[in-house]
N, C-alpha and C positions, 0 to 999 in steps of 0.2 A: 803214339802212332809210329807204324815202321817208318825208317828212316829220320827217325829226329828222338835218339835216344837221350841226348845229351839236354836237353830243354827240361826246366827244371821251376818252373814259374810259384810255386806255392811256396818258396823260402826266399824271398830276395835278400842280397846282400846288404847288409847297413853300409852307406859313404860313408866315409871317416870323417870328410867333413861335411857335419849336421851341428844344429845349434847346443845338445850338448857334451860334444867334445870341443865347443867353441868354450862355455864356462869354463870348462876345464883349464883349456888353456888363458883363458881368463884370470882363474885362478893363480894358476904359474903367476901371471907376470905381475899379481899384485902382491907376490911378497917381497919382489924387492922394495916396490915401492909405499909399502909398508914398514919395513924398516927403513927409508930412508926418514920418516914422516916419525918415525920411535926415538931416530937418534939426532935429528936436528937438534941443533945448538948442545944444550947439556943433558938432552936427555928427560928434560924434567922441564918443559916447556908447554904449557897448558895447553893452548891455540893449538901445537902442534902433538901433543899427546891425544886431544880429541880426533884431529886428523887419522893419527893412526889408528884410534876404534873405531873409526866410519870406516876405515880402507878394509880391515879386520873383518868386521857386519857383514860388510859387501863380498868377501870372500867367501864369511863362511855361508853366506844367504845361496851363493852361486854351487856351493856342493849338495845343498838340500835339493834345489834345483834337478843340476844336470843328470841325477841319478834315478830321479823320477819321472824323468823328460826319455832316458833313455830306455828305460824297464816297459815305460808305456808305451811311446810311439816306434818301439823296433829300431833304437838308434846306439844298441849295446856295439861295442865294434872292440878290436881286441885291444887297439890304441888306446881306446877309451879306459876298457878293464885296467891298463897299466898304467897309466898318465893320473887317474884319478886317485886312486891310492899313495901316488906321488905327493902330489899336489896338496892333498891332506897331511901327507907325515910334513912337508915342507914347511908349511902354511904355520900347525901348532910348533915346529921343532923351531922353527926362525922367532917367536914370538916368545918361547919357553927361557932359551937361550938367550934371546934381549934383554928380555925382562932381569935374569939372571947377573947379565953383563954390568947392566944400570943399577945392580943393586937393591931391585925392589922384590924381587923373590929369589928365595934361597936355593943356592946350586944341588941340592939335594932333590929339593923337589922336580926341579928338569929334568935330572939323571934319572928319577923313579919311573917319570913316564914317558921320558924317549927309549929306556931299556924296555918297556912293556911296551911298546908302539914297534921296535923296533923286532925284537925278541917273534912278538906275532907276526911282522909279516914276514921274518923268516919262517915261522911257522906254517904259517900258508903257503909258502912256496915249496918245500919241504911234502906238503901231502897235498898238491897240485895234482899229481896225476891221479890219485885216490878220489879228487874232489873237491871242489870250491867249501872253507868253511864256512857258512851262512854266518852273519850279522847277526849274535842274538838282541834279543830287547834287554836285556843286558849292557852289550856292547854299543848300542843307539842311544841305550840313557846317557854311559859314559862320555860317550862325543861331545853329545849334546852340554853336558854338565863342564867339561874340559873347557869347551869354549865359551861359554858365558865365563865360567871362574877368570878365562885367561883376559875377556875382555872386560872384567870389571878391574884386573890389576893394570890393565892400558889407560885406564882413564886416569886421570890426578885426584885420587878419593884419599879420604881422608877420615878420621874419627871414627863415627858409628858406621859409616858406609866404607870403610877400609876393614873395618872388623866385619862386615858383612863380606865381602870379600874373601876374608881370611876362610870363614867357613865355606864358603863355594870351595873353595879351592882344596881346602879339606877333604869335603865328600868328594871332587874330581878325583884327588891322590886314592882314597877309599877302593873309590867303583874302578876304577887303572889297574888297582892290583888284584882285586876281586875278580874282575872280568876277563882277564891276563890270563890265574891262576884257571879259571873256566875253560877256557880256551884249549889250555895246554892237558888238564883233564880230560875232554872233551875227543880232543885228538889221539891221548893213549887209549879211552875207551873202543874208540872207534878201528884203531888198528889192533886191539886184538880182538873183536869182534868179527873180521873180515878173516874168512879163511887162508892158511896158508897157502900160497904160490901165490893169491893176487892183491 
C-alpha cells in the first residue's frame, strides 16, 4: 500500500536467540568440560573416562539437533551459520588432540583429520561468495563415522572391543580423506564451470 513501503511481513527475521543457537552454544561450553572429564587424574581413569563419553554423546547429539531445529523452524541466523561450524571443528579437534596427548591414538592420525577439517573450511570460505558448499552424503557419513570412531577411543575398551575401535577409526581416517579430496574436486569443477568475470 502507498505509504508503508518499507513493511516486509513474509520474511521475518530469525532471533539469534532461539533454542538452536542455544545448542550450539551448548555445545561450545561442553568441550571444555569434556576435557576436563578426559584428563582427570592420569588420564586413564574408568569412572572418569565414561564421564567424558556421556559429555562427548551429549555434544555430538546436540549438533544433530540444532541444525535440524534450525533448517525447519526458520531459526538459521548468520551467528548460528558461524558458531556451529566452530563448535564442531572444536568439539572433534579437542577430543583428537586428547586423545593424542594421553597416548591412546597416534599423532598422525589427529594431524590427517584436523588438516582435512581444517583445509575445507578454509575452502568454504574461500568460495563463500560463489556459494555455500552443500554437506554431501559423503561428508555426513564421515561426521557421523568420525564421531562414534572418536567415542569408542574415549571409553576404557579393551581387546576385541579396542580392535573394533581400531577399525572405526580407520574407515573415519578413510572417508576424511576421500571426502576432503571430494570437496576440493568439487570446488575446481565448479569454478571453471562458472563463466569468467563472475
Amino acid at each position: 500500500m502507498p505509504g508503508q513501503p518499507h513493511t516486509d511481513p513474509v520474511v521475518p527475521r530469525a532471533r539469534v536467540a532461539n533454542l538452536a543457537n542455544a545448542l550450539t552454544g551448548v555445545r561450545l561450553v561442553l568441550v571444555p568440560v569434556f576435557l576436563i572429564a578426559l584428563f582427570v587424574g592420569d588420564g586413564h581413569e574408568t569412572y572418569w573416562r565414561v564421564v567424558a563419553f556421556i559429555v562427548f554423546a551429549v555434544a555430538v547429539i546436540t549438533d544433530r539437533f540444532d541444525g535440524a531445529l534450525a533448517r525447519s523452524y526458520g531459526m538459521v541466523t548468520e551467528f548460528g551459520t558461524l558458531a556451529d561450524p566452530i563448535a564442531d571443528k572444536a568439539l572433534i579437534g579437542a577430543a583428537l588432540i586428547g586423545l593424542s596427548v594421553l597416548g591412546d591414538l597416534p599423532w598422525w592420525v589427529t594431524v590427517v583429520i584436523l588438516a582435512r577439517e581444517l583445509s575445507v573450511t578454509v575452502l568454504r570460505l574461500a568460495v563463500l561468495r560463489r556459494g555455500v558448499i552443500p554437506a554431501s552424503r559423503g561428508g555426513k557419513l564421515k561426521t557421523l563415522v568420525q564421531a562414534v570412531a572418536i567415542g569408542l577411543f574415549v571409553l576404557p575398551l579393551s581387546g576385541a572391543w579396542l580392535t573394533g575401535a581400531w577399525f572405526v577409526m580407520a574407515a573415519a581416517v578413510v572417508l576424511t580423506v576421500l571426502t576432503g579430496a571430494d570437496y576440493f574436486l568439487s570446488a575446481v569443477r565448479d569454478s571453471r564451470a562458472r563463466p569468467a568475470g563472475h
